[in-house]
C-alpha positions as CSV (number, residue, x, y, z in Angstrom):
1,X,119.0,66.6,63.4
2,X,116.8,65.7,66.3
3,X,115.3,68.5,68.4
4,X,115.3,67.4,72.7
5,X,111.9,68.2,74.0
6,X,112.7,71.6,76.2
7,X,111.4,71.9,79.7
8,X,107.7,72.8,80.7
9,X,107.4,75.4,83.4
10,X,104.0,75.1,84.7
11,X,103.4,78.3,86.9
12,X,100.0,77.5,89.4
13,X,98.8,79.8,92.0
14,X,95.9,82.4,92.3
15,X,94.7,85.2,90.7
16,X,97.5,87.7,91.2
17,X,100.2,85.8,93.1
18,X,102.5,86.7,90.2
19,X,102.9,83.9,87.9
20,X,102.5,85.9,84.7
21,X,105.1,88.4,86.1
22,X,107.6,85.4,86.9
23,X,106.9,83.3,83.8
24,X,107.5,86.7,81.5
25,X,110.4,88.1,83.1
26,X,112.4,84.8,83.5
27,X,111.4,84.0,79.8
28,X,112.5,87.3,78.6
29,X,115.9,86.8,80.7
30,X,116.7,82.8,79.1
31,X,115.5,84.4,75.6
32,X,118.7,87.1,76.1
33,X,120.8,84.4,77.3
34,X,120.3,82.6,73.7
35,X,117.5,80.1,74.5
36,X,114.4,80.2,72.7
37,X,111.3,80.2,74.8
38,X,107.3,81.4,75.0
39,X,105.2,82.5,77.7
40,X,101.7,80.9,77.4
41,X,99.5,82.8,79.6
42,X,96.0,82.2,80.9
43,X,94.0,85.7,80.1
44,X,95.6,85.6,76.5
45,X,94.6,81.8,76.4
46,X,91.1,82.7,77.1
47,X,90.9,86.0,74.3
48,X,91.6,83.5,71.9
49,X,92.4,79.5,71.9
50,X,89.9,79.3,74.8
51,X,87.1,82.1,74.5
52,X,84.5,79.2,73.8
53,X,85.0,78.3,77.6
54,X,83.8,79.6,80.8
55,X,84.7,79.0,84.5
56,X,82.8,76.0,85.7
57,X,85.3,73.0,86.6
58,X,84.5,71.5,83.2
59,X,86.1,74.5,81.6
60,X,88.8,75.0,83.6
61,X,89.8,71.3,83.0
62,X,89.2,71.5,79.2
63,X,91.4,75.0,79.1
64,X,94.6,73.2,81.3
65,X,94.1,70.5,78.8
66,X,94.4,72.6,76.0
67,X,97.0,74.3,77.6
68,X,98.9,71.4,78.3
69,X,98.7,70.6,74.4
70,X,99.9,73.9,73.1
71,X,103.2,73.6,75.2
72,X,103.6,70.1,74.6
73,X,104.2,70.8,70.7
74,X,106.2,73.9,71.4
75,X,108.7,71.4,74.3
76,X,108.9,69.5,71.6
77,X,110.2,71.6,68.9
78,X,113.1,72.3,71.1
79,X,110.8,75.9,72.8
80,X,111.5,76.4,76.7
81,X,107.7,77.2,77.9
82,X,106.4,79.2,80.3
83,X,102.5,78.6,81.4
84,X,101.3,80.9,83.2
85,X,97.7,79.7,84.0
86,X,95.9,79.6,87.9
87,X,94.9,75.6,87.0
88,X,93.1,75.2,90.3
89,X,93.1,71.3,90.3
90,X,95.7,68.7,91.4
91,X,94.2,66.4,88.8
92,X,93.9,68.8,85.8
93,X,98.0,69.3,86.6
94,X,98.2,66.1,86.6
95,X,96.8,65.5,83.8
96,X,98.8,68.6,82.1
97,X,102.6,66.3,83.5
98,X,101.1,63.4,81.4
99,X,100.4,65.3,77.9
100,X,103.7,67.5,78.4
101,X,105.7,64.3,79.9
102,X,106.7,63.6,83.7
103,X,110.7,64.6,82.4
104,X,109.8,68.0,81.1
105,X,106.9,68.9,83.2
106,X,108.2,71.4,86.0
107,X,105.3,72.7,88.9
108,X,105.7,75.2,90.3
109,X,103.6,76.8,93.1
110,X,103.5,80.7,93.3
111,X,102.1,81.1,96.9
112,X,100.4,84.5,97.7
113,X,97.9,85.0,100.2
114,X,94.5,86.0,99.5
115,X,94.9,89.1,101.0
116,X,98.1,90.2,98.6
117,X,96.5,88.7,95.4
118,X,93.6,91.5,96.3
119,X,96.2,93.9,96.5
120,X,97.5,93.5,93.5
121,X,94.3,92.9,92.0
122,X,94.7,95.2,89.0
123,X,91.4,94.2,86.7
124,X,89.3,94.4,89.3
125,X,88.5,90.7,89.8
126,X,87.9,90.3,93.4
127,X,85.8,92.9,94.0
128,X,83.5,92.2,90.8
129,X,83.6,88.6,92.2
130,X,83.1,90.2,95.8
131,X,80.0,91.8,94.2
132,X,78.4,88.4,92.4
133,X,79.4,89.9,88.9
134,X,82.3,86.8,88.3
135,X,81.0,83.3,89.8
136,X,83.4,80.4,90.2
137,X,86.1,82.7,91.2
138,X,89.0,80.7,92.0
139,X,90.0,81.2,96.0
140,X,86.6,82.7,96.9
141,X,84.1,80.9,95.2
142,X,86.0,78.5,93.3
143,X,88.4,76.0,95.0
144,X,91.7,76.0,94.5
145,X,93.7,72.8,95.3
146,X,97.7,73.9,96.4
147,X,100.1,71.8,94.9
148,X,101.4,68.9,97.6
149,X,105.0,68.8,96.1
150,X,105.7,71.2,93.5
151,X,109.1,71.1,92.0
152,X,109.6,75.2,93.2
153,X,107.5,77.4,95.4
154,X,107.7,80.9,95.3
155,X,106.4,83.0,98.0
156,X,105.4,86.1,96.4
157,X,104.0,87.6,100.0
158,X,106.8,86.9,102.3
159,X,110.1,87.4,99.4
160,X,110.7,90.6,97.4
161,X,109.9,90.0,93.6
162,X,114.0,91.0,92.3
163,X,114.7,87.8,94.9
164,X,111.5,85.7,93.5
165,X,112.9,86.4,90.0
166,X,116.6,85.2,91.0
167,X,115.9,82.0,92.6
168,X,113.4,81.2,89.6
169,X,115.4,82.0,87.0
170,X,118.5,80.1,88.6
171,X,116.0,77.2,88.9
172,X,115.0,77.1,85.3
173,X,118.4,78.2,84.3
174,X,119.8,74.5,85.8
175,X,116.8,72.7,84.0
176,X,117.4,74.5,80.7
177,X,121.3,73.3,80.2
């Protein structure tokens, strides 16, 4: 029996615009609705697959790579994925659509401002970045390139999360069938 690779939801955006909030909850939703999916996130990536890396561009590049390799195997066992990771560069997504595969790969863009990602700044990120105890900090000190044409953005400043959650899971929901 031959397995069809499953589609690749690449969540992008900064620290605390919501993406791991979006990737879990629509993953838990398709998983309930019979599909089998996994949430790859960025902080569990780095207690584990990527704790040898840091934050300098090199890093980030080598994490979105590995990343990109983990879902890759799991879309290809048939595994709706969800990454959850800030991948600040138009060139390591790119990269990311190539491994995975341009019909799989799905970007999308959770937009927050700077201002609500430090509301919601729950570990305390910004301000030890604020303080010079985090350097490279993606948005202050760190760049972070927007996607140009993302395949979904979600404004998680300007639309309320229940309505965030909707029109992503509808999205994915289409792509999953």
């Amino acid at each position: 029996m031959e397995i069809n690779p499953a589609p690749v939801f690449w969540l992008t955006g900064l620290s605390g615009a919501g993406k791991s909030t979006l990737a879990s909850t629509v993953s838990t939703l398709l998983t309930q609705e019979g599909f089998k999916s996994i949430t790859i996130d960025g902080d569990v990536l780095r207690s584990g697959l990527n704790s040898d890396l840091g934050f300098t561009d090199a890093d980030r590049a080598e994490s979105v790579r590995r990343a990109a390799q983990v879902a890759a195997l799991c879309s290809r066992a048939g595994v709706i994925v969800f990454v959850s990771l800030i991948s600040p560069f138009i060139e390591g997504r790119a990269r990311a659509r190539e491994i995975i595969g341009n019909e799989y790969f799905r970007e999308i863009y959770v937009n927050a401002s700077l201002q609500t990602c430090r509301n919601r700044d729950i570990k305390g990120y910004y301000a030890l970045a604020d303080a010079g105890k985090i350097a490279n900090f993606t948005g202050l000190t760190s760049a972070y390139e927007a996607p140009v044409s993302p395949d979904l953005m979600i404004d998680t400043t300007n639309e309320e999360l229940a309505k965030c959650i909707l029109r992503f899971h509808s999205f994915a929901l289409t792509r999953c069938r």
